[in-house]
N, C-alpha and C positions, 0 to 999 in steps of 0.2 A: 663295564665293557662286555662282562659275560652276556649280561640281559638284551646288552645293544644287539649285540651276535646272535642271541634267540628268538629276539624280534623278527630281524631280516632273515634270518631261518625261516619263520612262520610265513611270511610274504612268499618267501626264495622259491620252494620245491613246490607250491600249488600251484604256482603262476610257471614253472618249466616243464610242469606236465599239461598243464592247460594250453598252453601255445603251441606245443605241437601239430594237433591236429588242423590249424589255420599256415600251418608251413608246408606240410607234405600229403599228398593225394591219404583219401584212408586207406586202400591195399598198402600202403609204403608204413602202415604205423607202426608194425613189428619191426622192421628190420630197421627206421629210425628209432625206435625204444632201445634196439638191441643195440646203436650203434653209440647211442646215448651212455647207456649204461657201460660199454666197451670204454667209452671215452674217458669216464668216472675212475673206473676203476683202473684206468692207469695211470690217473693223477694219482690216486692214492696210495699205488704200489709207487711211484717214480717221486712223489712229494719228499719223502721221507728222505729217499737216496741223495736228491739233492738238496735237502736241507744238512742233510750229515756231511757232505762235500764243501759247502760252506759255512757252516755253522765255526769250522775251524780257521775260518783264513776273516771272516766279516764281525762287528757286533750285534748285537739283535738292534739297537736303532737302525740299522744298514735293511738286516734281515725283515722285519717290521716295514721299509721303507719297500721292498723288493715286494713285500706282498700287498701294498699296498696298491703298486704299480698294473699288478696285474689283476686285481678287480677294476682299477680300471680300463684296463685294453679289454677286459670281458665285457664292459657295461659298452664299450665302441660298437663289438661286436653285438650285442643286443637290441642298439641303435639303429643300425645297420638292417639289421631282421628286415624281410618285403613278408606281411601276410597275404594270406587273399580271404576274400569274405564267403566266412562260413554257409553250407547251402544247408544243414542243419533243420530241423523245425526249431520254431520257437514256440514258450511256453505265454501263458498269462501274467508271468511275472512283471510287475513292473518296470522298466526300463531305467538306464543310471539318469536319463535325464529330466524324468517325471518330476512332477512339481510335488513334494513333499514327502521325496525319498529319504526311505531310513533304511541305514546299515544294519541295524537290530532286523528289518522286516526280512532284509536279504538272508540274515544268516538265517530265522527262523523258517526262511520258504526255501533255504538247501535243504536243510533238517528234513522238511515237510516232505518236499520231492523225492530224496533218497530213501527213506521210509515207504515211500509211498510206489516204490518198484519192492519186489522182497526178494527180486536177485541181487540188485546193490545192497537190501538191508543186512541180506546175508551174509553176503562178501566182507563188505566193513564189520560187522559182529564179530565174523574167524579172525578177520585182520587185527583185531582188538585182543583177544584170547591167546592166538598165535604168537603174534609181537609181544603179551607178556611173558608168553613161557620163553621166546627165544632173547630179550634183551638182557634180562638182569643172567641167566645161566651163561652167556656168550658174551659179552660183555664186562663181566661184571667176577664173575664167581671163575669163568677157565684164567684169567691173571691168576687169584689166588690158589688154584688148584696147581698151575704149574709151579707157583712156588714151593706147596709142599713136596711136589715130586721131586724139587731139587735144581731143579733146571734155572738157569739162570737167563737173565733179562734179552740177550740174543736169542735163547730159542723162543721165548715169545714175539721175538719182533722176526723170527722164522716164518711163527705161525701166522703171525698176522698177514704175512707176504705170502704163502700158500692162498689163503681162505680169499684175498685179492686176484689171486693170480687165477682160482677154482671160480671169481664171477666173470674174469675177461673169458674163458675158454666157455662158462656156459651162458655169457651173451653170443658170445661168435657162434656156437649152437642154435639158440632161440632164433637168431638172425637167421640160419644156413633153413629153419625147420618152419620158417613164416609164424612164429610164434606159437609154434603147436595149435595151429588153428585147424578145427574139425579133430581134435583127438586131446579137446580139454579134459576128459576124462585120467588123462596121464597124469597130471597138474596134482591130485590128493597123493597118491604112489610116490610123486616125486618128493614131497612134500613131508609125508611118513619117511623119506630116506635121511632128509635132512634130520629129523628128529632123532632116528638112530646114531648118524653120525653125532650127533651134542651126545646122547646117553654113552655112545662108547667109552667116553671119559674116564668113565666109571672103571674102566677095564685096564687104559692105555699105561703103560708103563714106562716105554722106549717115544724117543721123540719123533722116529721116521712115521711111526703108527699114529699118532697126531699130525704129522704135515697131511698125509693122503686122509686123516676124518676133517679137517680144514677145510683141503683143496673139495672136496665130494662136498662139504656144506655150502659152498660159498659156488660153486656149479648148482647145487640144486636153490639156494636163493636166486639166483640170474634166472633160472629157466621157469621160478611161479611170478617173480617180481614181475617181469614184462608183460606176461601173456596179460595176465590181472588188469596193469595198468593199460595196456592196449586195447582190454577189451570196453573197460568204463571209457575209454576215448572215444571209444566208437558207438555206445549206444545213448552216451550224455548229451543232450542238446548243448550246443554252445553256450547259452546264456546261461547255462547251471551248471559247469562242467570247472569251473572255478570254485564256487560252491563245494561241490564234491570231493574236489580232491584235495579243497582245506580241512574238509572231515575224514577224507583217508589217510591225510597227514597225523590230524589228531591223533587218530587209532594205534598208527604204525609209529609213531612219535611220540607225540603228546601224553601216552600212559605210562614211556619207559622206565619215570621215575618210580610209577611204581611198583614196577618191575624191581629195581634197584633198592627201594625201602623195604619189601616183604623179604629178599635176601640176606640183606643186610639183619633183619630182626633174626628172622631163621640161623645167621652164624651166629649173631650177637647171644643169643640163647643157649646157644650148644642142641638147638633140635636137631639140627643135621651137618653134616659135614660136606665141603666144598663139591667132593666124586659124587655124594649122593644126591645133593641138588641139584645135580646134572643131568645123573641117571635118570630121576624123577619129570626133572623140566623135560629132558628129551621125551622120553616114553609118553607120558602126556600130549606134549607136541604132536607125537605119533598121532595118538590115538585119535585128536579134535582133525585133523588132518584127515585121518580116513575117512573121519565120520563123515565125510562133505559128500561120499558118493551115497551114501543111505538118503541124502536128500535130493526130492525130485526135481526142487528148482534149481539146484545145482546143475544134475543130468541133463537138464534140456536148458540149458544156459546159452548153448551155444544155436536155439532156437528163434533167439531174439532177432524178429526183420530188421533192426540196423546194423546186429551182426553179419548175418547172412547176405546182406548184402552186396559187401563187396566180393564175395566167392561167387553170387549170381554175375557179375559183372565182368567178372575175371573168366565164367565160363560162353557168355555171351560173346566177350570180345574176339573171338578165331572166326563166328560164323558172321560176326558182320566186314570185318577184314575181306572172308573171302566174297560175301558177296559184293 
């Protein structure tokens, strides 16, 4: 069952970031990322509450049966979906209806194409490095850490509820700010702040001082996750844009376990201790973080003509109104 779940995991997130931009104009792709992700993360603060609500009065066949329910009222609503047809360029790729299409060719001319920009290949590299220093330390290592501080299993399902509640308030930001677009340069800053807040750990003693380094990490994941994912919407040709974000899945996904295994050996050993692999993950994080403004293709990222686009559009539109 777990593997079934991984599978449709693997399908699930490329294909809900891919479809976006075939639903809503591109100026609208921030504040639908931002509303997406709002959306997300109050299943995830509100799932819990009402599972604890009936977990006591249902049996898990019932409970099982309830969630079954509403993957399918979701798959209604994804039925439902009206696209419209991408104005996009197209590439040379062959098409899904080509006489002697191969799924190996598809995945190897994502590979090809993403590579073959070095501001995606960059993106996805950080996205790679990033997502290890933050899964297995946030994840993985703060359960075990707050147990040796003493704290018991409600203040971690505290934390948990902060660092949910820290991504609704910095999507409704992203959303309020147009994705921080024209001032990506804030995105590595923001980025080094989350990394402090993980290494604080190291420091935290009292549990209020952990809700506010939670709530600040899980704000500064919302406010790089969208802009990122907004911006690969908008400069990826549609016919590779699936492609892409099965590979920035991998990154951001696909490596966590071994995030979770190099942890794991590091306690299993006694090399370090649960505060210090936090310390260490964070500061790290930090520092791969800054380092994005030292690169030039980062800098002028936001120079790309299918980004820039819709901000020439946006400023066209008042003087043909008026004329």
């Amino acid at each position: 069952m777990a593997a079934l779940f991984g599978t449709v995991d693997a399908f699930f997130w490329p294909a809900r970031s891919s479809i976006l931009p075939s639903l809503v104009s591109r100026e609208q792709l921030a504040p639908a990322n931002s509303l997406m992700e709002l959306c997300h993360q109050i299943s995830l603060v509100a799932g819990p509450v009402v599972t604890a609500l009936l977990i006591g009065t249902v049996s898990y066949p019932i409970m099982f049966m309830i969630l079954a329910c509403t993957f399918i009222v979701g798959t209604l609503f994804v039925l439902s979906l009206q696209t419209h047809s991408s104005t996009k360029e197209t590439t040379s790729e062959p098409s899904t209806d080509s006489k002697g299409h191969s799924y190996f060719k598809d995945i190897v001319g994502g590979i090809r194409f993403t590579y073959s920009i070095p501001i995606l290949a960059f993106n996805l590299t950080t996205s790679l490095f990033t997502n290890m220093m933050f899964s297995g330390p946030v994840n993985m290592i703060i359960p075990i850490h707050v147990n040796d501080l003493g704290w018991d299993g409600s203040a971690y399902s505290s934390l948990s509820t902060s660092l949910g509640a820290g991504m609704i308030v910095g999507g409704i930001l992203t959303g309020l700010f147009k994705g921080f677009r024209g001032k990506f340069l804030l995105l590595p800053v923001i980025l080094g702040g989350m990394g402090v807040g993980i290494s604080s750990y190291y420091f935290i003693q009292q549990l209020s001082f952990g809700l506010v380094s939670h709530f600040l990490i899980g704000m500064a994941l919302s406010m790089t996750n969208i802009p990122f994912i907004t911006y690969i919407q908008s400069i990826v040709p549609a016919n590779m844009l699936g492609r892409v974000m099965s590979l920035l899945s991998l990154m951001s996904i696909g490596f966590g376990p071994v995030s979770y295994a190099l942890c794991s050996f590091l306690l299993a050993k006694n090399i370090a201790t649960p505060g210090l692999l936090l310390f260490v993950g964070g500061i790290t994080f930090t520092s791969i973080s800054l380092c994005l403004l030292f690169f030039r293709s980062f800098r002028q990222m936001e120079q790309h003509p299918n980004w820039k686009r819709p901000m020439v559009e946006e400023q066209q539109l008042p003087a043909t109104l008026s004329s």
